[in-house]
N, C-alpha and C positions, 0 to 999 in steps of 0.2 A: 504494500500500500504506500502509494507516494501521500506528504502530507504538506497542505499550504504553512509552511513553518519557516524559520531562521536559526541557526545555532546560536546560542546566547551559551555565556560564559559567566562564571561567578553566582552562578544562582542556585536558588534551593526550593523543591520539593518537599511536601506537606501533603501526607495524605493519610487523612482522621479520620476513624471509623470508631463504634463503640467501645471498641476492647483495644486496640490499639494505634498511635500511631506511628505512622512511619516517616522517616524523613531522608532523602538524600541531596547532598549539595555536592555539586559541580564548582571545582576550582579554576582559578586562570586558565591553569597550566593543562584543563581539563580532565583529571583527575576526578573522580566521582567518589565520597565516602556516604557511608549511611547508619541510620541510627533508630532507634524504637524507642517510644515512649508508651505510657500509657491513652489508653479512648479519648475521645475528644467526638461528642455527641450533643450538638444545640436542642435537639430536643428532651435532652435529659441531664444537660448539665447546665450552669452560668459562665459567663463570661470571668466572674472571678474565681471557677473552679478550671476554666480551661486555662483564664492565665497561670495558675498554680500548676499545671502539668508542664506549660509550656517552661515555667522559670526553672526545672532542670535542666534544660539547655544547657551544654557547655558556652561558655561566656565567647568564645571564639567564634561559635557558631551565632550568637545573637549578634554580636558587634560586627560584625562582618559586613563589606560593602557587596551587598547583591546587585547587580544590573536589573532583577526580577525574584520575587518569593511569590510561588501559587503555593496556596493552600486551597484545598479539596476537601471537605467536610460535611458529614452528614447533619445532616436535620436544620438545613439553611435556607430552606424554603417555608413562608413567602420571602422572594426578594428583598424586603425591607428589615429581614431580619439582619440579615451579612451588613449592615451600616455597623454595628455594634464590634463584631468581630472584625469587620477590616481597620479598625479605632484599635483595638487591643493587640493585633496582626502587626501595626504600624508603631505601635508601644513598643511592641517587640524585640523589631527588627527596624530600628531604628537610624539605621545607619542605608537602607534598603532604597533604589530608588523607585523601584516600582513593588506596588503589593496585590497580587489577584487573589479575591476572594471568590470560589467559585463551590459549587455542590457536589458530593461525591458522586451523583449519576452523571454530571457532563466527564469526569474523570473514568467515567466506568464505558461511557459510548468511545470517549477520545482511545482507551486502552485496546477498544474491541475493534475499532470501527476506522479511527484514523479519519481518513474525509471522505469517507465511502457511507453510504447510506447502511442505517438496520435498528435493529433493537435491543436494549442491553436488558437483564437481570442484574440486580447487586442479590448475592445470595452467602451473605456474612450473619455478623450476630445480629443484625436488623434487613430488612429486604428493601426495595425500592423496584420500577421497572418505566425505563422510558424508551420512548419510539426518535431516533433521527437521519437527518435529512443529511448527514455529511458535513453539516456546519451548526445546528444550531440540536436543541430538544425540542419537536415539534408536539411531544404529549408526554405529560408523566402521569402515572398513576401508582397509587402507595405510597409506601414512605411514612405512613403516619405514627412508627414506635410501635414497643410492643406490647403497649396500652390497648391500642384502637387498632391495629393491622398488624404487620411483618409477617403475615403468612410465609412458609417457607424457610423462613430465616434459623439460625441456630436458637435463638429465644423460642422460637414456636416450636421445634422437633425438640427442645428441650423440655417444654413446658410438656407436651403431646406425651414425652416419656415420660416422665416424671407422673403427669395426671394416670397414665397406666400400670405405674407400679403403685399408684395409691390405690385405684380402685380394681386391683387384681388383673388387670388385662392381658398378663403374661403369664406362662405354667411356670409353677413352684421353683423350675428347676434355670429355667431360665431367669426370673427375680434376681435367683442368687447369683447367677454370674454378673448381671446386671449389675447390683450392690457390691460385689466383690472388684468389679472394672472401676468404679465407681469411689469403692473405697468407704462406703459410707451406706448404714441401714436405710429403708426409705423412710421412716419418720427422721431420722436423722437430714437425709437430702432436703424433705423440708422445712426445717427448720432452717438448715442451712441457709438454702435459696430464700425467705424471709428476713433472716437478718443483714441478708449481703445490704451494701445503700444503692447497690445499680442493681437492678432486679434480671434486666437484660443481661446484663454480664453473665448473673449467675447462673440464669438458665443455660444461655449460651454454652457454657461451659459443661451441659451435662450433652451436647451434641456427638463431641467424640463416641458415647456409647454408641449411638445413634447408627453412626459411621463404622464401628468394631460391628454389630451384631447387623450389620443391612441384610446381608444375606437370608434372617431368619423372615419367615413367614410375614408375624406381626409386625415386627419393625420398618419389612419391608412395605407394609398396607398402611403404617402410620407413617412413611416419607410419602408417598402416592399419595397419600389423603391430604399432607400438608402443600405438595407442589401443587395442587389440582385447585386447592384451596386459593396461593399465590395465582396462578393462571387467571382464575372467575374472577379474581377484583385486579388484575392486571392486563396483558396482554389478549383474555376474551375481550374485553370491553374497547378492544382496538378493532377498527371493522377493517384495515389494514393489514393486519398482523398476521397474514397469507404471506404478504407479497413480499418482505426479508426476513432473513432468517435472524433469530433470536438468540445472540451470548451472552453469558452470564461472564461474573468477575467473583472473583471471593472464593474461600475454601471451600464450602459445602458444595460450591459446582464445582469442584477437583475431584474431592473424594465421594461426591454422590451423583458422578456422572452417570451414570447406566440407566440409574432412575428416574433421573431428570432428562436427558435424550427422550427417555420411554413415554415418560409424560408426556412432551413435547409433540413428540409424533402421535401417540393416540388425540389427540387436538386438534391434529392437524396444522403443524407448526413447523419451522423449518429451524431444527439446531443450528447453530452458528458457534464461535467459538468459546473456549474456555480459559478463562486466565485469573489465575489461582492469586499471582501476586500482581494487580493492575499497576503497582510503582515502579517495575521494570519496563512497563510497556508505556510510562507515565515518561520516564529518563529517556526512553529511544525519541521520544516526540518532542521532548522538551530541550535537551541535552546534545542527540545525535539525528534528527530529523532527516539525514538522510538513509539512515540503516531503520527508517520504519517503513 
């Protein structure tokens, strides 16, 4: 995929998702290092809990003269919310001469898509799904937490197992591997996931099971029931959504490809690609534009 881009130098990458972020900067000399923080989620954090993530920064990396900082962050829709954060972005990285504040779905079509038209999944510890055109989001739907939506997401196939080892949904014998993977009885799991403060997180976290046992029976009928779920309040309510094929970005479409393809095609959907870590395909665009 060729992309309407320029190489820039001296810049850095930010890409916040609920459980973590990630960050790489490109030096002078072109050189690229990288680095991981914890989530950075506007819909479930403030701006003085995301500045408190951000203020681990090694001091090198905030002081730093950037020609450009994109930060890519979930839960920054409507528009008018990113005033607040590109304020605290600009606190930051203070030294920066440009600061793009943009949403993790245009990070997740640019990862998949480059300036080629189609459709992305974010399918992480929260979901999202947007339709585009090769330059711009022509529709989004989702996105709204794992309050009110994130069908699909790690928080939902968390939750989904979790609610079935409370209410017996699995044989006796499977529970216990469950619990044993898990490390933790199930009243104990809820408890757990209750006292965490990011409720997403915690479920999130109980997804690897999810991903270990796919193969069995139920497990396998409770991802199909949560992708199918994602699908009806995303990409069905596209009367497009024939005409390009649909990738996903995030782990859970890495390691729950098979079931998610399957979905896709009983729909009637056209898979598209997979990319597990969107900040390497984020560096080729941003970084090396002409090796995307």
């Amino acid at each position: 995929m060729q992309l309407r881009a320029q190489p820039v130098q001296s810049s850095l990458i930010l890409e916040a998702g609920a459980t973590k972020t990630a960050l790489s900067c490109q030096l002078a000399n072109g050189q690229v290092h990288r680095l991981t923080l914890p989530g950075i989620n506007a819909n479930v954090q403030t701006l003085e809990q995301a500045a408190e993530v951000l203020s681990a920064l090694p001091e090198q990396w905030r002081k730093a003269a950037y020609s450009v900082v994109w930060y890519y962050g979930a839960g920054l829709e409507p528009q008018q919310r990113r005033v607040g954060w590109q304020a605290l972005l600009e606190q930051v990285f203070p030294q920066a001469a440009q600061v793009e504040v943009q949403t993790d779905l245009l990070a997740a079509v640019r990862a998949l898509w480059g300036a080629q038209p189609g459709q992305a999944a974010i399918l992480g510890t929260g979901s999202n799904y947007g339709a585009y055109d090769g330059a711009q989001i022509t529709l989004q739907l989702g996105g709204h937490g794992h309050l009110l939506g994130d069908e699909g997401s790690g928080a939902d196939l968390g939750r989904r197992l979790l609610k079935g080892l409370l209410e017996g949904y699995f044989h006796p014998e499977e529970q216990q591997k469950l619990e044993a993977f898990l490390k933790k009885s199930t009243p104990e799991l809820k408890a757990w996931v209750y006292a965490q403060p990011l409720h997403n997180r915690a479920l999130a976290a109980l997804a690897p099971a999810v991903v270990e046992f796919q193969s069995w029976p139920r497990v396998h009928e409770l991802v199909q029931t949560a992708f199918q779920a994602f699908l009806n309040t995303t990409a069905l309510r596209n009367p497009q959504a024939e005409q390009t094929p649909l990738g996903a970005v995030g782990s859970l479409a890495h390691f729950l490809q098979h079931p998610w393809r399957t979905i896709l095609q009983k729909n009637h959907l056209t898979p598209g690609p997979l990319e597990p870590h969107p900040l390497q395909a984020l560096e080729r665009l941003h970084f090396f534009p002409s090796e995307f």
